[in-house]
Short mmCIF file of the C-alpha atoms (twelve columns), coordinates in Angstrom:
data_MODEL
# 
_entry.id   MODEL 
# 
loop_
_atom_site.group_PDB 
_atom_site.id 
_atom_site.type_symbol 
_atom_site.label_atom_id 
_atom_site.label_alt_id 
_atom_site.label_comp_id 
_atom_site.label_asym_id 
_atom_site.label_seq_id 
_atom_site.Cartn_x 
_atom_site.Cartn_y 
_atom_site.Cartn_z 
_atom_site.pdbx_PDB_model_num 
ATOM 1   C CA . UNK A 1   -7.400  10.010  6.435  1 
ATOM 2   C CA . UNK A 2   -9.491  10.451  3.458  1 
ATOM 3   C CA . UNK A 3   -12.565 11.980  4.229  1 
ATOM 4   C CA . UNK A 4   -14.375 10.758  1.089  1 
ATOM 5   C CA . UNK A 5   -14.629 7.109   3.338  1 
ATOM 6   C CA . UNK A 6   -18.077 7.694   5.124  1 
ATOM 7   C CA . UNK A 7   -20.675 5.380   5.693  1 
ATOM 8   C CA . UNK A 8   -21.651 5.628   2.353  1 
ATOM 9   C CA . UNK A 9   -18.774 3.051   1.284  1 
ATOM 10  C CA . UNK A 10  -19.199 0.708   4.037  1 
ATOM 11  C CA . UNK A 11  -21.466 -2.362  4.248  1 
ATOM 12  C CA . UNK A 12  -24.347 -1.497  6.484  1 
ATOM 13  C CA . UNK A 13  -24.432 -3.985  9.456  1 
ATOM 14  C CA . UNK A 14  -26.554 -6.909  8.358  1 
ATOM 15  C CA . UNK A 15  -28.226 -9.659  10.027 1 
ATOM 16  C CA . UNK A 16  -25.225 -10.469 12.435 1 
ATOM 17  C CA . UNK A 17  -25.896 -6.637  14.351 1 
ATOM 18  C CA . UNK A 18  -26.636 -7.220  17.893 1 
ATOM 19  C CA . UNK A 19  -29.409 -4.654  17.523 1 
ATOM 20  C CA . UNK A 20  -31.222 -7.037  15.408 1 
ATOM 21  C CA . UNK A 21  -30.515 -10.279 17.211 1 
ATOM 22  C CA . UNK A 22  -32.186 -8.319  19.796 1 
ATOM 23  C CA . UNK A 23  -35.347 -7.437  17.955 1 
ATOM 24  C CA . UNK A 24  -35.479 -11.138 16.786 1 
ATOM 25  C CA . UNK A 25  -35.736 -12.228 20.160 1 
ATOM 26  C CA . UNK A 26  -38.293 -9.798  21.218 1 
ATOM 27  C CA . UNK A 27  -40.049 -10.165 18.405 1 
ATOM 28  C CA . UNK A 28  -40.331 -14.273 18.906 1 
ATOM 29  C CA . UNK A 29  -41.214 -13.749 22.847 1 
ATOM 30  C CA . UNK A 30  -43.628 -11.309 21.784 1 
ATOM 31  C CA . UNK A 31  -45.624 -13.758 18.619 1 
ATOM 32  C CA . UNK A 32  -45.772 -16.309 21.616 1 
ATOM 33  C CA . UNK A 33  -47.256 -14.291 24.915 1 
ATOM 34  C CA . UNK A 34  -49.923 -12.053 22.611 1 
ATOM 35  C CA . UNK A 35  -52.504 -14.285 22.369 1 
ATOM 36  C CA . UNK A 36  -52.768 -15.576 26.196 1 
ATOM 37  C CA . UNK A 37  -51.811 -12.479 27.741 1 
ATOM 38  C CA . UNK A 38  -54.536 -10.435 25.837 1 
ATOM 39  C CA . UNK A 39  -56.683 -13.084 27.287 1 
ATOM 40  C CA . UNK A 40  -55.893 -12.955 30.940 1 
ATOM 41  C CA . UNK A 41  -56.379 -8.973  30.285 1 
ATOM 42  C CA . UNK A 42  -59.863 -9.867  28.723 1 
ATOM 43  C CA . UNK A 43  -60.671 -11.979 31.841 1 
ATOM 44  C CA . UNK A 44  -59.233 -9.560  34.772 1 
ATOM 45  C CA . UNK A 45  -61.301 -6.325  33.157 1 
ATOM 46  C CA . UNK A 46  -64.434 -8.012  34.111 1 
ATOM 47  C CA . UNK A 47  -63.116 -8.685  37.746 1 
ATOM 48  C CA . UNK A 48  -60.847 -5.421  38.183 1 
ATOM 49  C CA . UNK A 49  -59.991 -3.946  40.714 1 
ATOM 50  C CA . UNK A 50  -61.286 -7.242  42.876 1 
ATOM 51  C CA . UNK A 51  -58.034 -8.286  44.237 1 
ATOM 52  C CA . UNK A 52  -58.714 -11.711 45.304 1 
ATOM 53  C CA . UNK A 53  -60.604 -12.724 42.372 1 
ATOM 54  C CA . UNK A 54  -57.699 -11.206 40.087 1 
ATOM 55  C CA . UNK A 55  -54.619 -12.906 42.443 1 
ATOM 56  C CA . UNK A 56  -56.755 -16.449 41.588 1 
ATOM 57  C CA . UNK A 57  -57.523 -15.392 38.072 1 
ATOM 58  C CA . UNK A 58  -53.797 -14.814 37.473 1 
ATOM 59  C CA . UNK A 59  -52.793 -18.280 39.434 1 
ATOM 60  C CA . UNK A 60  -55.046 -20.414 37.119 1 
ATOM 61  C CA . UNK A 61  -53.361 -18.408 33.983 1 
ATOM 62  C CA . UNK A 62  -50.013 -18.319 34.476 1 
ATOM 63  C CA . UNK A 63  -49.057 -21.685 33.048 1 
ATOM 64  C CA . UNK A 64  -50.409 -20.465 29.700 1 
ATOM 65  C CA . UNK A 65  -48.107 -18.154 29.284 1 
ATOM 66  C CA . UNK A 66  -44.931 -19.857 28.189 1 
ATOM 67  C CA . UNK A 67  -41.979 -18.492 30.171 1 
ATOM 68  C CA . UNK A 68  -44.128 -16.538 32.445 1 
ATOM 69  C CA . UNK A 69  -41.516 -16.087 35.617 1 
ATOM 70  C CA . UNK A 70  -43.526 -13.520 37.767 1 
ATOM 71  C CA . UNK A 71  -47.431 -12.294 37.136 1 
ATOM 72  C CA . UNK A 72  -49.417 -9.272  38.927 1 
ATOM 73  C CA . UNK A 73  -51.826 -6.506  38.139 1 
ATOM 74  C CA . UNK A 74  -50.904 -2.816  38.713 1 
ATOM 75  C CA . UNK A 75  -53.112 -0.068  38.207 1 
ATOM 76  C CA . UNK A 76  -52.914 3.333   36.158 1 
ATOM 77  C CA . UNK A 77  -51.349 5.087   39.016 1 
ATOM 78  C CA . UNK A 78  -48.239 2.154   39.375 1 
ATOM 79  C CA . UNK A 79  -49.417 0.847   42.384 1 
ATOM 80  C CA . UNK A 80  -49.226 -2.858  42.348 1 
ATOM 81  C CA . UNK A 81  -53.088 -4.405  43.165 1 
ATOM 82  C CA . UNK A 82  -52.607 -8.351  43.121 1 
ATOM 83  C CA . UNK A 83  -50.363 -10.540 44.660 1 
ATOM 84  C CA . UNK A 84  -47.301 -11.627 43.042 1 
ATOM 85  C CA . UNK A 85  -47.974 -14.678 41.201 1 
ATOM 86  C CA . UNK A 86  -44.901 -17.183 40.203 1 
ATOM 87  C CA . UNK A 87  -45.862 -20.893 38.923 1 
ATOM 88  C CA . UNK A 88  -45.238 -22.688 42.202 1 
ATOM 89  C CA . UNK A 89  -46.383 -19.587 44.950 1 
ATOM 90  C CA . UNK A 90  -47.958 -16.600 45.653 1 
ATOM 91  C CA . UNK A 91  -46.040 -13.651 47.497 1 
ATOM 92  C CA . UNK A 92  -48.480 -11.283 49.213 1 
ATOM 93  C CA . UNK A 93  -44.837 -8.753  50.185 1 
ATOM 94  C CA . UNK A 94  -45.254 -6.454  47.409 1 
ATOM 95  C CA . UNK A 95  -48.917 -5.485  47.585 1 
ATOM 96  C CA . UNK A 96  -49.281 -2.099  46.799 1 
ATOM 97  C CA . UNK A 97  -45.775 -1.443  45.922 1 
ATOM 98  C CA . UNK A 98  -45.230 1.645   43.967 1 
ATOM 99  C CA . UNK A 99  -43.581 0.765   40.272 1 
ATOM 100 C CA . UNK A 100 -42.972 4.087   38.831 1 
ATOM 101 C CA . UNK A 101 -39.185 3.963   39.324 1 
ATOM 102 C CA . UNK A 102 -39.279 0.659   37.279 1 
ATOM 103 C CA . UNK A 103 -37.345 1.257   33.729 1 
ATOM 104 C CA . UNK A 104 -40.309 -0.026  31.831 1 
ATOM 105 C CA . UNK A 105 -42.644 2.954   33.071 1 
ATOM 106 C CA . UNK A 106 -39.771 5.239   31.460 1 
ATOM 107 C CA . UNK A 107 -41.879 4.678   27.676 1 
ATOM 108 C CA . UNK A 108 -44.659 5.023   26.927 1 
ATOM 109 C CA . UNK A 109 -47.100 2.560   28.241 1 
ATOM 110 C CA . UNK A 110 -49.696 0.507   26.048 1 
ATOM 111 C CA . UNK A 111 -53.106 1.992   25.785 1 
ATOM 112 C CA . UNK A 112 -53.961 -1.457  23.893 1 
ATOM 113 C CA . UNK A 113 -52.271 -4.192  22.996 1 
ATOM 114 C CA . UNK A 114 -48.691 -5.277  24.776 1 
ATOM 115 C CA . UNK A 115 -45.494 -3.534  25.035 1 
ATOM 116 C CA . UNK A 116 -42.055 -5.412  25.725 1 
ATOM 117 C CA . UNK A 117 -39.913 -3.445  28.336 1 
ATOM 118 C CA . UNK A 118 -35.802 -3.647  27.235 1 
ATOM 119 C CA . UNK A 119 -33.619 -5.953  29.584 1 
ATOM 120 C CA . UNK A 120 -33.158 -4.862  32.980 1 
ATOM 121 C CA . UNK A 121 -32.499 -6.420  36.677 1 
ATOM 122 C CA . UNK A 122 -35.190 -7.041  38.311 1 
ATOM 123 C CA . UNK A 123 -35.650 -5.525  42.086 1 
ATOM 124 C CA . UNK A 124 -37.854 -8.563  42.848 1 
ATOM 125 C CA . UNK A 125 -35.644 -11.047 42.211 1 
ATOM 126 C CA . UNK A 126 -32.497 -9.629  41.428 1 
ATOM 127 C CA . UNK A 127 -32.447 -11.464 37.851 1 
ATOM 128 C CA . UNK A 128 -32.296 -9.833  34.172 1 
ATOM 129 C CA . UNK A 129 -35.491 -9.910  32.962 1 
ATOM 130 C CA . UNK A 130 -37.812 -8.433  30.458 1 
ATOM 131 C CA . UNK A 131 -41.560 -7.228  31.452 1 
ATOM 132 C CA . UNK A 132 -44.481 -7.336  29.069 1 
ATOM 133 C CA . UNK A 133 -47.107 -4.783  29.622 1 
ATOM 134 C CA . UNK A 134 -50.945 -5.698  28.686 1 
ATOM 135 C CA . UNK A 135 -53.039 -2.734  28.790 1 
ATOM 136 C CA . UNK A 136 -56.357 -3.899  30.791 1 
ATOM 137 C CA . UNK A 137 -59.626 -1.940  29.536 1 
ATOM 138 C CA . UNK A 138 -63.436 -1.950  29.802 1 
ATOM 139 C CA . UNK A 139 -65.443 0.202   28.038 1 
ATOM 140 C CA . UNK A 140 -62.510 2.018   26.041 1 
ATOM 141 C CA . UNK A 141 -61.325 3.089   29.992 1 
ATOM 142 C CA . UNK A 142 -57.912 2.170   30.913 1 
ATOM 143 C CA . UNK A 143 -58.400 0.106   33.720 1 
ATOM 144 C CA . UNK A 144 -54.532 -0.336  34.750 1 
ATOM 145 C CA . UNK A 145 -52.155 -3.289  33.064 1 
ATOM 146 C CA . UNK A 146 -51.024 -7.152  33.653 1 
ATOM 147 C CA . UNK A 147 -47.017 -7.646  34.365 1 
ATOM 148 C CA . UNK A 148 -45.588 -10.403 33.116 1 
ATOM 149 C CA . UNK A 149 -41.959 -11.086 33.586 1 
ATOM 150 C CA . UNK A 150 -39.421 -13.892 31.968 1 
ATOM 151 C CA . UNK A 151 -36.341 -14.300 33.118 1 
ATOM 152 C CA . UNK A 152 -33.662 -13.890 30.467 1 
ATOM 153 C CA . UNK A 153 -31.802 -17.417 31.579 1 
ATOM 154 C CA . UNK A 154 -34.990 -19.089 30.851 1 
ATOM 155 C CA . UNK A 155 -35.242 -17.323 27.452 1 
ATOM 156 C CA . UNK A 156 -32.176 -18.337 26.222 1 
ATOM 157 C CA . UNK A 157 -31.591 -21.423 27.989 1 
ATOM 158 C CA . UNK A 158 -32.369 -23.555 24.829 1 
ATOM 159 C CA . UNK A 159 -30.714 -20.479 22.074 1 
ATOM 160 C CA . UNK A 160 -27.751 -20.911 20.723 1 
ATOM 161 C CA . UNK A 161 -24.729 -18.126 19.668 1 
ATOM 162 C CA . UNK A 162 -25.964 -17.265 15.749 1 
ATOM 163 C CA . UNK A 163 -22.611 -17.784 13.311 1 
ATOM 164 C CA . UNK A 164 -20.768 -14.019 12.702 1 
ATOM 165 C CA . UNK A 165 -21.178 -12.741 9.330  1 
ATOM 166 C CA . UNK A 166 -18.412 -10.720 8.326  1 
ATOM 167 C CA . UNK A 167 -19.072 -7.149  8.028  1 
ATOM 168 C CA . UNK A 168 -16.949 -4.038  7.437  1 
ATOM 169 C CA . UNK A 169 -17.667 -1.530  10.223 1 
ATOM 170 C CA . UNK A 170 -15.836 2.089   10.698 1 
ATOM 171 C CA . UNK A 171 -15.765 3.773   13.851 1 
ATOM 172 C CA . UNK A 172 -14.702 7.549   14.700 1 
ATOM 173 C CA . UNK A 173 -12.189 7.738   17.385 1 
ATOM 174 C CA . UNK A 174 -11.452 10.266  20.491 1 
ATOM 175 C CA . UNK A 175 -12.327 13.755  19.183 1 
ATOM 176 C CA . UNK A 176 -9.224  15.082  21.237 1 
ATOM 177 C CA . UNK A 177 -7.068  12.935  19.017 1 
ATOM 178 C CA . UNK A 178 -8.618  13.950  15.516 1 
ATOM 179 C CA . UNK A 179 -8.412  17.453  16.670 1 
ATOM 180 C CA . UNK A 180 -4.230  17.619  17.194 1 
ATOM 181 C CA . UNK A 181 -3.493  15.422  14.217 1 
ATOM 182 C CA . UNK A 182 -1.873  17.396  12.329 1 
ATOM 183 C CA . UNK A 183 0.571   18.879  15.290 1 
ATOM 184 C CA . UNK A 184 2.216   14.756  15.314 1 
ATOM 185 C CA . UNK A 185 4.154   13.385  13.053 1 
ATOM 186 C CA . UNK A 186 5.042   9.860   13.104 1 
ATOM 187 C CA . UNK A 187 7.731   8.629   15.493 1 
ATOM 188 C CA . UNK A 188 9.981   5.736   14.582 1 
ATOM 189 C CA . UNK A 189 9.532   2.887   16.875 1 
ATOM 190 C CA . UNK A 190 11.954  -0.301  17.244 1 
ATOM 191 C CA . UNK A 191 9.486   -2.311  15.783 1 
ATOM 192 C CA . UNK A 192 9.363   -0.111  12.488 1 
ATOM 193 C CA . UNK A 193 13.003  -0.766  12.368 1 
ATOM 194 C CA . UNK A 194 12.648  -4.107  12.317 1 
ATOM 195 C CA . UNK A 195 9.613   -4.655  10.687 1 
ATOM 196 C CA . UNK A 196 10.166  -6.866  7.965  1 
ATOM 197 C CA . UNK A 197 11.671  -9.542  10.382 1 
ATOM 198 C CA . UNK A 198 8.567   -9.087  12.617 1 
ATOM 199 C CA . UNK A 199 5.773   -9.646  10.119 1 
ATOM 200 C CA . UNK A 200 8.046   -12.703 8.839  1 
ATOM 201 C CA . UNK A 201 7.832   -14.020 12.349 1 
ATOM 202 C CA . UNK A 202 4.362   -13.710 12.798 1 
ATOM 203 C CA . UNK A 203 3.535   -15.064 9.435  1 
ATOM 204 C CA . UNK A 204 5.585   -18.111 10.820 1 
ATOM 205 C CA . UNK A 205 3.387   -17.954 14.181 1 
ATOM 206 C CA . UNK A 206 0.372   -18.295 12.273 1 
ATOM 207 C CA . UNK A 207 1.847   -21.051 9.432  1 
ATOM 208 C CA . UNK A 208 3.565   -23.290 11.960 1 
ATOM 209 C CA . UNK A 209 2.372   -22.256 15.298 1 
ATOM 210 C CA . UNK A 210 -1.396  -22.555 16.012 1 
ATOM 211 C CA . UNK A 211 -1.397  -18.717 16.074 1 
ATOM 212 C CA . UNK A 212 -5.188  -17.717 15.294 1 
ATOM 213 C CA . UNK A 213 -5.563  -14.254 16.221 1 
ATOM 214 C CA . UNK A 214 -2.657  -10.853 16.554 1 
ATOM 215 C CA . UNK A 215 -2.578  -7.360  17.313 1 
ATOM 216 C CA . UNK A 216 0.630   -5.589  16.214 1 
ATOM 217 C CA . UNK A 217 0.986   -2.207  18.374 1 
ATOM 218 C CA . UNK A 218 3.630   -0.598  16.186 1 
ATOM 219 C CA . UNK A 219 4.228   2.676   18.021 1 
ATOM 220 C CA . UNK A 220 5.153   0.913   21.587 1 
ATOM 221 C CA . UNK A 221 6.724   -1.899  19.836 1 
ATOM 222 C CA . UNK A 222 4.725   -4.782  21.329 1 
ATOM 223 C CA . UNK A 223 2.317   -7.554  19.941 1 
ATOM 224 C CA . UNK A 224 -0.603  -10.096 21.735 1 
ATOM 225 C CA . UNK A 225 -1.195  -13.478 19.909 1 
ATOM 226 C CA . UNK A 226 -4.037  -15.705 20.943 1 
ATOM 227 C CA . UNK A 227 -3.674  -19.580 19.778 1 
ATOM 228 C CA . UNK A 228 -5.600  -22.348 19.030 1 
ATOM 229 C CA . UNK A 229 -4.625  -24.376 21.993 1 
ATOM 230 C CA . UNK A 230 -5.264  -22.040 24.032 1 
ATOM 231 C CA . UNK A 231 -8.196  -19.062 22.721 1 
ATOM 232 C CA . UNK A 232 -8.977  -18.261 26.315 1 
ATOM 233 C CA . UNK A 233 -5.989  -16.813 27.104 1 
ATOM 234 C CA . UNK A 234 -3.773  -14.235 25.091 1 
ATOM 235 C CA . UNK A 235 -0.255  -13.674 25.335 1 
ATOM 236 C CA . UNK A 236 2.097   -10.611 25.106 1 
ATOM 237 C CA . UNK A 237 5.161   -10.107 23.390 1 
ATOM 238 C CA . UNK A 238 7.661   -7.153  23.643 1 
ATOM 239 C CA . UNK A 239 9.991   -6.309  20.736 1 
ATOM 240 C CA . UNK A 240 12.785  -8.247  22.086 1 
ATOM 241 C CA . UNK A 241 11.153  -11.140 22.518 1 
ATOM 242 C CA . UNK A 242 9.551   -10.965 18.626 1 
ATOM 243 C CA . UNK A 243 13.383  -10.459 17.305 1 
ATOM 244 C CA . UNK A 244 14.284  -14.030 19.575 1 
ATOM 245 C CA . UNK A 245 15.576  -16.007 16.980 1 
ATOM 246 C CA . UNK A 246 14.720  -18.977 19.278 1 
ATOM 247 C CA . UNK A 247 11.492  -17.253 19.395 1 
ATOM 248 C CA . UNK A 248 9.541   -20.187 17.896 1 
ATOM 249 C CA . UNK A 249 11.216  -22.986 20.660 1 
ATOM 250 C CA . UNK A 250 8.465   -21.274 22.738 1 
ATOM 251 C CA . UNK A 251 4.925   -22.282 21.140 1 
ATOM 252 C CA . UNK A 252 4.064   -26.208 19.725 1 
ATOM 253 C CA . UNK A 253 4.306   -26.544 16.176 1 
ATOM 254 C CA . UNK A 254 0.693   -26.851 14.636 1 
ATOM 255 C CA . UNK A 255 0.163   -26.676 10.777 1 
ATOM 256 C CA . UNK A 256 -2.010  -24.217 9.693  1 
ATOM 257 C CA . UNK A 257 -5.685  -24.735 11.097 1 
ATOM 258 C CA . UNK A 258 -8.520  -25.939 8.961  1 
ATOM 259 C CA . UNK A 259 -10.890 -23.929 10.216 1 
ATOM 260 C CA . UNK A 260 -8.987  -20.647 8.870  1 
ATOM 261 C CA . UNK A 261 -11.256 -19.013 6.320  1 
ATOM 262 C CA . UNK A 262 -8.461  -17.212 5.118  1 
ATOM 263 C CA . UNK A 263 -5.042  -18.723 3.504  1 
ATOM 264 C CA . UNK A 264 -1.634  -18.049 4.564  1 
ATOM 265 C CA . UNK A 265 -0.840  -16.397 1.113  1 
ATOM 266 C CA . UNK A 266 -3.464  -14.007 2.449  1 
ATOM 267 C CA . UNK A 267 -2.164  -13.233 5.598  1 
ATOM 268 C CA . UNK A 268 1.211   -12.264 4.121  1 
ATOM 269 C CA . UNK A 269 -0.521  -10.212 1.916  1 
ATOM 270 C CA . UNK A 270 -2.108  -8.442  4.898  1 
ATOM 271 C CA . UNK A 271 0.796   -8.390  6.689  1 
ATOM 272 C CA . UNK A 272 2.117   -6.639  3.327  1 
ATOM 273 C CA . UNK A 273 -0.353  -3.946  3.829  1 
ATOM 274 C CA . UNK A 274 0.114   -3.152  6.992  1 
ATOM 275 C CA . UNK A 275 3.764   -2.057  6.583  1 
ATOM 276 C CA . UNK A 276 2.357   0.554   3.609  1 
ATOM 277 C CA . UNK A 277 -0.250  1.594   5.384  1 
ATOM 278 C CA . UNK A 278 1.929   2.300   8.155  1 
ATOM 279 C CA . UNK A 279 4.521   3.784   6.258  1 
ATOM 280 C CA . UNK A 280 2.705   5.809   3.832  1 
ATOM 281 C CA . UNK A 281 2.421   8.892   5.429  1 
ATOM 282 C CA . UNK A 282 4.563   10.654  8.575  1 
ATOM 283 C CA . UNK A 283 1.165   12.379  9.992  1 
ATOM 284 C CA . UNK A 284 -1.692  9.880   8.951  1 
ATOM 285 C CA . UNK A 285 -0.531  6.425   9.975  1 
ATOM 286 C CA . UNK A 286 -1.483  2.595   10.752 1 
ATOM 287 C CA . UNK A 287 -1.250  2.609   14.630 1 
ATOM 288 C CA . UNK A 288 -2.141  -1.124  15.728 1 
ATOM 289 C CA . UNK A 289 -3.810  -3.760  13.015 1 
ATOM 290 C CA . UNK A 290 -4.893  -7.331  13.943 1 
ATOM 291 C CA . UNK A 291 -5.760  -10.462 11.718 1 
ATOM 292 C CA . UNK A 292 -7.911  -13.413 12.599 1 
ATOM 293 C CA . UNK A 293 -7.699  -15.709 10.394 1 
ATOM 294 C CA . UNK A 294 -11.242 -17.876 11.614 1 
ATOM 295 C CA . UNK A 295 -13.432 -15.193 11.099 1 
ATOM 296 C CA . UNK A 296 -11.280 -13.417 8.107  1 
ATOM 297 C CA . UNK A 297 -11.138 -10.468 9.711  1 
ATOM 298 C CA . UNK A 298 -8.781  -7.207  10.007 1 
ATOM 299 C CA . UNK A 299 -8.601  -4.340  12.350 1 
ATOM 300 C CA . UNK A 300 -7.418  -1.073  11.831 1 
ATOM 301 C CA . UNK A 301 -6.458  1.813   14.178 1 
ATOM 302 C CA . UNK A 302 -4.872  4.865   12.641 1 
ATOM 303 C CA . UNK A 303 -3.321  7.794   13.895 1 
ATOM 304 C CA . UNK A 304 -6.267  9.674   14.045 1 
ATOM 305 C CA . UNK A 305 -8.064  7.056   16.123 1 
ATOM 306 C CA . UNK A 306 -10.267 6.086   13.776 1 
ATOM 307 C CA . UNK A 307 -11.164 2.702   13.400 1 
ATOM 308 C CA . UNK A 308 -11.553 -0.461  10.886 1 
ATOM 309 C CA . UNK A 309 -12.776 -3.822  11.187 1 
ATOM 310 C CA . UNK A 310 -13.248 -5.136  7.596  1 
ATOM 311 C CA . UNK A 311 -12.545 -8.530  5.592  1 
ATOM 312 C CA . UNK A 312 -9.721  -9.466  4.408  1 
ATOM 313 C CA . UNK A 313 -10.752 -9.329  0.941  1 
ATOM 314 C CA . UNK A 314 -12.644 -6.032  1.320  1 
ATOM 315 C CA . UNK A 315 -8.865  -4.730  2.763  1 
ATOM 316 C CA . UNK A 316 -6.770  -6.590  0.120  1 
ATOM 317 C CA . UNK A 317 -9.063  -4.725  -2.692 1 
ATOM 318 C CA . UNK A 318 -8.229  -1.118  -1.353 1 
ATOM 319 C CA . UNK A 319 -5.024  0.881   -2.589 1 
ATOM 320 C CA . UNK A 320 -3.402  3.187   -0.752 1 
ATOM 321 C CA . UNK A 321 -5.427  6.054   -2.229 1 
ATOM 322 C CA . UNK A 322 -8.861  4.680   -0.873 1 
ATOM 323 C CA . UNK A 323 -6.795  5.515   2.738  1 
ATOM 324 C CA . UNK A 324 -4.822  8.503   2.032  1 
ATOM 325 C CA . UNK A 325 -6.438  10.209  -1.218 1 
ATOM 326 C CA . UNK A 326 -5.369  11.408  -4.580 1 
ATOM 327 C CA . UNK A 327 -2.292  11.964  -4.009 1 
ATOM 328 C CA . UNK A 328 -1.605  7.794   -3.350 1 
ATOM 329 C CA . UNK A 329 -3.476  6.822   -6.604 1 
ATOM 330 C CA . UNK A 330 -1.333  5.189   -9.000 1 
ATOM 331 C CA . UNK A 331 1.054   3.712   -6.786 1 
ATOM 332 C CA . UNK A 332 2.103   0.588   -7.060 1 
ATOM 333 C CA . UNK A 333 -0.407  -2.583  -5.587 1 
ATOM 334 C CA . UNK A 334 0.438   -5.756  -4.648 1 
ATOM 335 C CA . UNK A 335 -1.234  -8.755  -6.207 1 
ATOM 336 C CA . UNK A 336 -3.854  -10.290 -4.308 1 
ATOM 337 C CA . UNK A 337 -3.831  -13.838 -3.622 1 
ATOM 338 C CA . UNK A 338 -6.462  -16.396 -3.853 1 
ATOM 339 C CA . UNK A 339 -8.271  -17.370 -0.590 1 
# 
């Protein structure tokens, strides 16, 4: 595969990453705790290491903490020194319980200020949850810190699942694989034989069928279709079953869904692509592809093992020699179609 395509051509993951839907989150938890739990940290340095005036300090406080699960003091060795505090009890059970195996003690801890532990399960309660750490100090003397804990179901129980951007990401595959690629050479499968007929079909699938979402394997010859009626389940086709002539007598007929972002003039184009890219070269070859046609989306797996997932436009602008190299450029395109 060409080894000009680095990260340098592809779209850096924007605001649909999970890594920053993460730091969002954090981020919003952490705007809304600073301010009380600073406060209760204030309030227990004058009182530390009192344990009975902390445990009622930290009963009284714990509704101003929105969220707040679980509260309790631990001191600088990670020794627990208050009660465990939830909004409707207080557990006495874990009283000087040792915390340095817990995953937030794994960082570095706050000297001032808060720090927001990542998700974890928690041993007390056995949910996910995330800790934030206040240090506790008097004098500029790190006294020990305040816990709190929110549960991640409480966090999210009012969030919602943000819409996916599209995004073209690459991904490098086994090393093994990259390593031996040029000792293969591409084996012609039943499905290559036929492949015209089988890209018709599934073009038909999609146009006619309710079909949403495909992979095409093309080396083992076999194909999994998810449809609208049913995009909890997927279903697999072998070969055989994709050259049925009566293959259509099996799925409803369903014009092509509104919610595509893509046309079907599209698709075929894709579809179009896929047999050159498979077909271009007898070492460095299309492996599997898939098209979704509600997101816009196309995946890629190539002989090497290396990996696509790109929009359709981004695909249907790309020749052959953006794939392969120099030695494609010039050859002949086909015309994009209008989404």
């Amino acid at each position: 595969m060409n080894d000009e395509i680095t990260t340098a051509n592809i779209q850096m993951p924007n605001q649909n990453t999970v890594n920053i839907r993460t730091l969002a989150k954090k981020e919003e938890l952490a705007k809304r705790i600073k301010k009380p739990l600073a406060e209760v940290a204030e309030m227990c340095s004058e009182i530390w290491p009192d344990q009975q005036g902390i445990d009622q300090l930290l009963q009284h406080e714990i509704g101003a903490i929105p969220d707040c699960s679980l509260l309790y003091a631990w001191n600088v060795d990670g020794n627990v020194i208050s009660c465990m505090i939830l909004p409707d009890r207080v557990d006495e059970s874990w009283m000087g319980k040792d915390l340095n195996n817990r995953p937030f003690l794994s960082k570095h801890l706050p000297y001032m200020g808060i720090m927001l532990s990542s998700v974890y399960r928690s041993d007390y309660d056995g949910r996910e949850c995330i800790t934030a750490l206040q240090a506790v100090n008097r004098d500029n003397e790190l006294l020990g810190f305040i816990a709190a804990d929110f549960s991640v179901n409480d966090l999210l129980h009012d969030s919602s699942l943000p819409v996916s951007v599209p995004q073209w990401n690459q991904y490098r595959g086994d090393p093994a694989i990259r390593g031996t690629l040029f000792l293969q050479e591409r084996y012609t499968s039943q499905l290559d034989e036929h492949i015209d007929e089988v890209l018709a079909r599934f073009e038909t699938l999609f146009a006619e069928h309710g079909v949403f979402h495909a992979k095409i394997h093309f080396s083992s010859g076999r194909c999994s279709l998810w449809l609208m009626e049913d995009p909890y389940s997927y279903r697999i086709l072998t070969i055989e079953e994709i050259l049925d002539p009566d293959l259509s007598l099996a799925y409803p007929w369903r014009s092509y869904t509104s919610k595509a972002t893509i046309s079907i003039e599209q698709v075929r184009a894709c579809f179009e692509q896929f047999k050159c890219l498979r077909f271009a070269d007898e070492t460095i070859y299309l492996r599997s592809s898939s098209i979704n046609i509600i997101n816009g989306m196309v995946g890629l797996t190539f002989s090497c093992d290396g990996s696509h997932y790109m929009p359709v436009n981004d695909f249907l602008e790309k020749d052959q020699a953006f794939w392969f190299g120099e030695a494609f450029k010039g050859l002949p395109q086909e015309v994009q179609p209008e989404g």
